[in-house]
C-alpha positions in Angstrom: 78.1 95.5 58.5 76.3 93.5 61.4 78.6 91.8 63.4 77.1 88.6 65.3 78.1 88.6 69.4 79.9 85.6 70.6 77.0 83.7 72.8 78.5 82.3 75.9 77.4 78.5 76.4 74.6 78.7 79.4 71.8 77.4 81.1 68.7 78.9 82.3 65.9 76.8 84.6 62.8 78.1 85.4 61.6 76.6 88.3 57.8 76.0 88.1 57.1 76.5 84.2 59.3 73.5 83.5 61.0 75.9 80.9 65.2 75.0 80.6 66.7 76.8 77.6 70.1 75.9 76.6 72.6 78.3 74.4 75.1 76.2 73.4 77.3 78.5 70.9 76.4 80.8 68.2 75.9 78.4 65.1 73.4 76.7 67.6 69.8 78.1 68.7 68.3 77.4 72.2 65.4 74.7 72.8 62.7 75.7 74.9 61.7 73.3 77.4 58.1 72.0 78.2 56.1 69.4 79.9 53.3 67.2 79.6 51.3 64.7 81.2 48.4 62.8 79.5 46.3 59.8 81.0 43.5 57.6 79.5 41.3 54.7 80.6 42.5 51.2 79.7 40.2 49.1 80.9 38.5 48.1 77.3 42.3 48.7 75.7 44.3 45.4 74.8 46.8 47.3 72.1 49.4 50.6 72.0 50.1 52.0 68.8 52.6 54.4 68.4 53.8 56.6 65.8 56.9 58.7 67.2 59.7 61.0 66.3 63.0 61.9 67.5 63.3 61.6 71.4 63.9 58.7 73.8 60.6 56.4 74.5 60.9 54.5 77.7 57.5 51.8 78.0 56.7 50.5 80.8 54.6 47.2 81.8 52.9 47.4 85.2 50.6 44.9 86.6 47.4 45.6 87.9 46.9 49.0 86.7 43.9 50.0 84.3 45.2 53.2 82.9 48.5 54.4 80.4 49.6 57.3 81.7 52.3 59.5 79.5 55.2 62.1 80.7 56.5 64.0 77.8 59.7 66.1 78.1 59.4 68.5 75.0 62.6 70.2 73.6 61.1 72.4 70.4 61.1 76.5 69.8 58.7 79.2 70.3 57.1 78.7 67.0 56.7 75.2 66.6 54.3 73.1 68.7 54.6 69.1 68.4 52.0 66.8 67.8 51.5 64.5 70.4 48.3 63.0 71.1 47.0 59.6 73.1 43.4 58.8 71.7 41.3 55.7 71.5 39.8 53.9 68.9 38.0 50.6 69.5 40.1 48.6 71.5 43.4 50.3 71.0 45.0 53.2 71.8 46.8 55.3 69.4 49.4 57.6 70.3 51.1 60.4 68.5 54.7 62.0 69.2 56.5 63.8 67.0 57.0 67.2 64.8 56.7 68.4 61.2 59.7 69.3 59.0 62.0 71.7 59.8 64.0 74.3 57.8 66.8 75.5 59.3 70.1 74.9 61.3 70.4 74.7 64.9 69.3 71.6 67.4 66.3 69.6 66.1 63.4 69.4 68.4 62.4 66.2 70.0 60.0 64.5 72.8 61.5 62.5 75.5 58.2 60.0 76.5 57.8 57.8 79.3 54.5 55.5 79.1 53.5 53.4 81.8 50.9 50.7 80.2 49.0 47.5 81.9 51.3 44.8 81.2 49.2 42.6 78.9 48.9 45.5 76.6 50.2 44.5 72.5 52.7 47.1 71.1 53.1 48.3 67.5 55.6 50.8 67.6 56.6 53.0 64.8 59.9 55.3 65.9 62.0 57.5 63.9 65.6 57.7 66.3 66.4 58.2 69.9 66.8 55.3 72.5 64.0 52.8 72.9 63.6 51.0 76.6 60.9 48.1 77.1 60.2 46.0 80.2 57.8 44.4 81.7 55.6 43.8 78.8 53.7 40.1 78.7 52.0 40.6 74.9 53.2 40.7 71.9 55.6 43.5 70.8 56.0 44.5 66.6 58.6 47.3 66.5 59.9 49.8 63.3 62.6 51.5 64.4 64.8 54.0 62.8 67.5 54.5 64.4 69.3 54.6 68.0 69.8 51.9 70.8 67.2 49.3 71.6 66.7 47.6 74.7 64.0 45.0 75.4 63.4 43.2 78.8 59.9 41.0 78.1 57.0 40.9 75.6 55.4 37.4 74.4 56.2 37.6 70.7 58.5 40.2 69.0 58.7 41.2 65.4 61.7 44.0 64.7 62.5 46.0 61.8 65.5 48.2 62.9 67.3 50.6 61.4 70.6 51.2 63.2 71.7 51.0 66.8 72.6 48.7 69.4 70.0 45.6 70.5 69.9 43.9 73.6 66.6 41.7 74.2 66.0 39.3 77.0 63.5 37.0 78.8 61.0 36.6 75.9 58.2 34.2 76.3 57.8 33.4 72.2 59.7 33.9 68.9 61.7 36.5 67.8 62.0 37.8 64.3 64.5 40.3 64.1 65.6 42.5 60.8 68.8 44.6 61.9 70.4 47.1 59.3 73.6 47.9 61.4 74.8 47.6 65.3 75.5 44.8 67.7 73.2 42.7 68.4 72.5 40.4 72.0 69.4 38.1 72.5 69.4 35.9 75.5 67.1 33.9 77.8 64.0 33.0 75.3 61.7 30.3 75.0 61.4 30.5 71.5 62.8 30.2 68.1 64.9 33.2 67.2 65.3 34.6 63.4 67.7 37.2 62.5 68.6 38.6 59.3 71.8 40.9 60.0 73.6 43.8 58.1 76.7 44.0 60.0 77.4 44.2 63.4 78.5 41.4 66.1 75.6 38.7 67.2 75.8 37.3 70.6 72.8 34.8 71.1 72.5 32.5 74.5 70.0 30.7 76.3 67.2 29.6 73.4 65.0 27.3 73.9 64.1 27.0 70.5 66.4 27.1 67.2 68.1 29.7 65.7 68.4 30.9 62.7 70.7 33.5 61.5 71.3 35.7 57.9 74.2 37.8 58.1 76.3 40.7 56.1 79.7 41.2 58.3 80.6 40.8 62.4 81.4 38.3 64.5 78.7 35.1 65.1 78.5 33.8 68.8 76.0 31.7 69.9 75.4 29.5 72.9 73.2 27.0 74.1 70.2 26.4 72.0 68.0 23.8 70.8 69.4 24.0 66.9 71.5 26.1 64.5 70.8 27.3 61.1 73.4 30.0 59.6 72.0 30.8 56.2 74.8 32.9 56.0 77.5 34.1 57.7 79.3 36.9 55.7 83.0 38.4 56.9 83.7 37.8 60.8 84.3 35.0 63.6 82.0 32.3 63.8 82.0 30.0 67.2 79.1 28.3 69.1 78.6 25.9 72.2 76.3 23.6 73.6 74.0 22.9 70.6 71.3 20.3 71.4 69.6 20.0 68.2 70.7 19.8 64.4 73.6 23.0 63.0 73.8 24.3 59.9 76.2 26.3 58.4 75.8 27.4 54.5 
């Protein structure tokens, strides 16, 4: 009868293929390690849309430049290469991320991305899991996310669809919509209205300069300074707000 060997846990870096290949126990197989770098013009671009997998996505807005450059980490075996693509089409450019379906056990592959974009540029984002980090963004910003933490410093106008995961969003120059399945919630500093239809999870909200509206299944409520107050609904958990200039209601 074959016996398997017990696989010590190591690490292996080659230096300039960009190759690391981790072993990290027996019932576990190892992820090869690539890189990649693609670049295209934006100067007649004015949108991003993305359609990605598993793997962190880090986007960030820089002013003045006319290009979106992307650094992909790739984490995926010998015998499966990932899609991932940035094309253009009219005035938007369309990026693809991600891998097909995989039969098997072991780690699953994923693509780490950093994108560096001209700051006006619109996102539409469609994301299966991993983190998610925006800044710097001045356009409007329509996210689908599966699941994994979200963290947003910017955009004009957001629309979210999120899964599960932490939220922190800040210094937004619009409205907000926000659908959240499950995870904690925190929106601050916006000169908008803010809309939020909640699972469960706490929801910390400060600094609005619009009203707020809020929906919710379970978690604590907490909301400070804003120009009004509508809680459609505020399930199982704490409920407390401050410094309300406008109308509240609470259903």
């Amino acid at each position: 009868m074959n016996t398997r060997p017990t696989i010590l846990a190591s690490i292996f870096a080659l230096s300039l293929s960009g190759c690391i290949i981790n072993v990290n126990g027996a019932s576990m197989e190892p992820l090869e390690h690539s890189q990649q770098k693609l670049q295209i013009d934006a100067g007649e671009l004015n949108a991003l849309a993305a359609n990605t997998g598993a793997g962190s996505l880090e986007i960030k807005g820089v002013e003045g430049i006319d290009t979106i450059t992307l650094e992909a980490d790739i984490y995926t075996y010998e015998d499966m290469e990932p899609n991932l693509s940035l094309t253009q089409r009219g005035n938007t450019a369309y990026l693809v991320a991600e891998f097909g379906p995989r039969i098997g056990s072991g780690n699953s592959p994923y693509i780490d991305l950093v994108i560096k974009v001209p700051a006006k540029m619109k996102m539409d984002i469609d994301d299966g899991s991993g983190s998610i980090n925006i800044s710097g963004i001045k356009a409007d910003i329509k996210l689908e996310d599966g699941s994994g933490s979200v963290e947003i410093d910017g955009g004009h106008s957001l629309d979210i669809q999120d899964g599960s995961g932490s939220m922190t969003i800040s210094n937004v120059e619009g409205d907000i919509e926000l659908n959240d399945g499950s995870g904690s919630v925190e929106i601050s500093q916006v000169n908008g209205d803010v809309s939020i239809t909640d699972g469960s999870g706490g929801i910390y909200v400060k600094d609005i300069q619009g009203k707020v509206t809020i929906d919710d299944g379970s978690g604590g409520i907490e909301v400070i300074n804003t120009k009004g107050l509508n809680i459609l609904e505020a399930g199982s958990g704490n409920l407390s707000f401050d410094k309300i200039d406008g109308q509240v209601s609470v259903k």
